[in-house]
N, C-alpha and C positions, 0 to 999 in steps of 0.2 A: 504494500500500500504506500503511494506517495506521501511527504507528512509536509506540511502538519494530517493529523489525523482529529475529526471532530466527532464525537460521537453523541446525538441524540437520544437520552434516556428518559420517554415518555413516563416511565413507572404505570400506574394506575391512574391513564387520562387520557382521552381524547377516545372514544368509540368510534366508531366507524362512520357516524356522519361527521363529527367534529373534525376528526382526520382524514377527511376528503374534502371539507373546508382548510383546512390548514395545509393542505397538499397543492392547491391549487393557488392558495397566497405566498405560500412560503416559492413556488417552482418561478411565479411571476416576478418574484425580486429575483433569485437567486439563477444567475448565469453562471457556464461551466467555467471552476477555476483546475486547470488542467497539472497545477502544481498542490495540489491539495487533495485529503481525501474525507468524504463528508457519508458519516452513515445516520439512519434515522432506525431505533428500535421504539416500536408501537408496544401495547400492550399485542395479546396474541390475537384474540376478537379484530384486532385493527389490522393483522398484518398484511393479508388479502387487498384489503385495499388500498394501504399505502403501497404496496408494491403494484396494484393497479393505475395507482395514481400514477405511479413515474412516466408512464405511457413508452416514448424512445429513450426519453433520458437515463443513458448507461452511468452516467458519471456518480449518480448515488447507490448507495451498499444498505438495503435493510438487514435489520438483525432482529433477533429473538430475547426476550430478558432473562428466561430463564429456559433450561433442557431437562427431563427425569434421565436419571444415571442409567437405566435400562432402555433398552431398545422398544419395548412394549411390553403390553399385559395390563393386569385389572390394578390401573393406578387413576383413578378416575381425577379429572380435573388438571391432570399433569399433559405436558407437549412433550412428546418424541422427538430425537434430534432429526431423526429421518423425515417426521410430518412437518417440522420447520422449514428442512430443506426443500421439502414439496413442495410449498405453499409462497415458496420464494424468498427464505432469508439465506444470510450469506456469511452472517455472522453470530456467535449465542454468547450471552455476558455470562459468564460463569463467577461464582464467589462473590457478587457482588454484598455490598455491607448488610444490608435490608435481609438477602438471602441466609448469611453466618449471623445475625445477632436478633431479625426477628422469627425468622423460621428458623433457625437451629441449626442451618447447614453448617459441615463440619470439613476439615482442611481433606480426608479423606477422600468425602462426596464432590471437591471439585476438583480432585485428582482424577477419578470417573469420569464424571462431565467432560475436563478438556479431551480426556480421548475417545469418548462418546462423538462430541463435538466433529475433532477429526475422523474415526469412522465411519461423519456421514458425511463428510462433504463440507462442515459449516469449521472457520475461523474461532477458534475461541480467544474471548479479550477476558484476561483473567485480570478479575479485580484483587487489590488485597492494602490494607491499611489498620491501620492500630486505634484502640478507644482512648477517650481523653485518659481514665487513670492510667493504662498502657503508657500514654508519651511521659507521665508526669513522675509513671515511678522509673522512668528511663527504658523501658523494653521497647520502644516505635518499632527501634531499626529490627531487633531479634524477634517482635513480632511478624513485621513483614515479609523478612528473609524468609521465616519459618515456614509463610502462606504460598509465599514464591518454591520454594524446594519442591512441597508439598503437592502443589498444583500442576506443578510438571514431574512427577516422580512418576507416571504410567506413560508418559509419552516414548515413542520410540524414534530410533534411528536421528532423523533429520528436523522430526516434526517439533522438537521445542523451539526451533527458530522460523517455525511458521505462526504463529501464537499473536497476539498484543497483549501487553500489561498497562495493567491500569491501575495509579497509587491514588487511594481517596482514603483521607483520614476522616474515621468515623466522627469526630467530633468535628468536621467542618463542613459535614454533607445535612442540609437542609435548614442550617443552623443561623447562617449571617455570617459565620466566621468563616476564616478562608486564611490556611498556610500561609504565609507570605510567600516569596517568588524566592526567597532564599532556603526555605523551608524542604520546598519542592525539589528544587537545586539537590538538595544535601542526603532527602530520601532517595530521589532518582538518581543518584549518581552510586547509590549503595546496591540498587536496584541493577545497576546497568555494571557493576565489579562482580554482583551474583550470579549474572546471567554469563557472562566468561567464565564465570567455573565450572555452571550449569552445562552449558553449550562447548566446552571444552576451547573455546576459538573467541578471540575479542572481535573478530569480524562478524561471525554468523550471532553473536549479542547486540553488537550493534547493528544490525537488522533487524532488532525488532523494536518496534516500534514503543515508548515510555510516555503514556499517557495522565496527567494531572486531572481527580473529579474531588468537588468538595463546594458549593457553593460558589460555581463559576457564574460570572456574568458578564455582559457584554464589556464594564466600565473598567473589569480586569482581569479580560482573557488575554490582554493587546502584552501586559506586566508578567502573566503567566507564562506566556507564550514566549518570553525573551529569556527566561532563566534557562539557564544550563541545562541539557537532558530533559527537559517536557517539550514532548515532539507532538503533542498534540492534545485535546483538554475531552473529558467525558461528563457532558452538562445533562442536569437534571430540570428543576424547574424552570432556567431560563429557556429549555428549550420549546418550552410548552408555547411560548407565541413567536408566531413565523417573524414577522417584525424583531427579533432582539434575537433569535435565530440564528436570521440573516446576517445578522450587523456579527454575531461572532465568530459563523464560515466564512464571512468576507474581511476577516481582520488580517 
């Protein structure tokens, strides 16, 4: 993926008329930036039609928010990575904060998921970040690493540098607070010395792409996006209006 890399996390919003309204504001400002790569993940109910929505437009990547670790069976309410892939995403957020702290997912279940993920076809953008007492009694970094090891420890051969990560500290996701840009700097850079050990290679680490999510907004994706090692940001509620959107895919 070229980067910056932007990635739309609808969570629990927008239905399927909303997001054919917002598909069709958001396509009418947003012209293709050929140096950029812009994904949008809906809820699942939306995903059909925002990838209806894109009509020719190649240049956007939908995704999926969450994948069950199984391929199928009586898990009712849960998405398959395979029926994701069907239906036209391209990418599944794996580990994200909401997934590990309000449903329970645990560092094992998104080591499953990211190779679920690859099994079928779909990008996994492995989230991982540490809780306010975590930074405060000093664990951030060793939490992280711990989520990063974790999360690629079933991947095979090649595929840990087909991946995205994504660093959101749980206490700046939804909150008003927001890491500073030297914050981000200091995780991602601890981020991107694990991933050379991980990948055996400083080249094929630096391939993959180090994404900053925590209370991104337009007024400082421009401050985010200059720090060292965040190669591209994973916005939650500002992305819910096409208007502010826009303004942080075209930063």
């Amino acid at each position: 993926m070229k980067r910056p890399v932007f990635v739309a996390n609808w969570k629990m919003n927008l239905g399927p008329t909303e997001a054919r309204a917002f598909m069709k504001k958001f396509l009418a400002k947003y012209k293709q930036h050929p140096d950029r790569t812009v994904v949008i993940v809906p809820p699942a109910v939306s995903l059909t039609t925002v990838v209806a929505s894109l009509g020719r437009r190649k240049d956007i990547i939908i995704g999926v928010q969450n994948i069950h670790a199984d391929a199928k069976g009586a898990f009712t309410g849960e998405t398959a990575a395979a029926m994701a892939r069907d239906a036209g995403a391209r990418l599944a957020l794996v580990g994200h904060s909401e997934r590990r702290h309000v449903f329970g997912e645990t560092d094992e279940e998104t080591a499953v998921k990211c190779a679920r993920a690859f099994e079928s076809g779909l990008t996994p953008l492995l989230c991982v970040g540490e809780t306010l007492k975590q930074r405060d009694s000093g664990d951030a970094a060793s939490t992280v690493l711990r989520q990063l090891r974790s999360g690629l420890s079933r991947l095979k051969d090649a595929q840990p540098k087909g991946i995205l990560v994504a660093y959101e500290p749980v206490w700046a996701i939804g909150t008003g607070r927001t890491a500073t840009p030297a914050d981000a700097a200091a995780m991602h850079g601890a981020l991107r010395a694990e991933l050379s050990v991980l990948t055996g290679s400083r080249k094929d680490a630096a391939a993959i792409p180090i994404l900053y999510g925590g209370s991104v907004t337009a007024e400082n994706s421009r401050g985010l996006l200059d720090a060292e090692n965040v190669e591209g940001l994973l916005v939650g509620g500002a992305s819910l209006d096409a208007g502010k959107w826009n303004a942080i895919v075209s930063t």
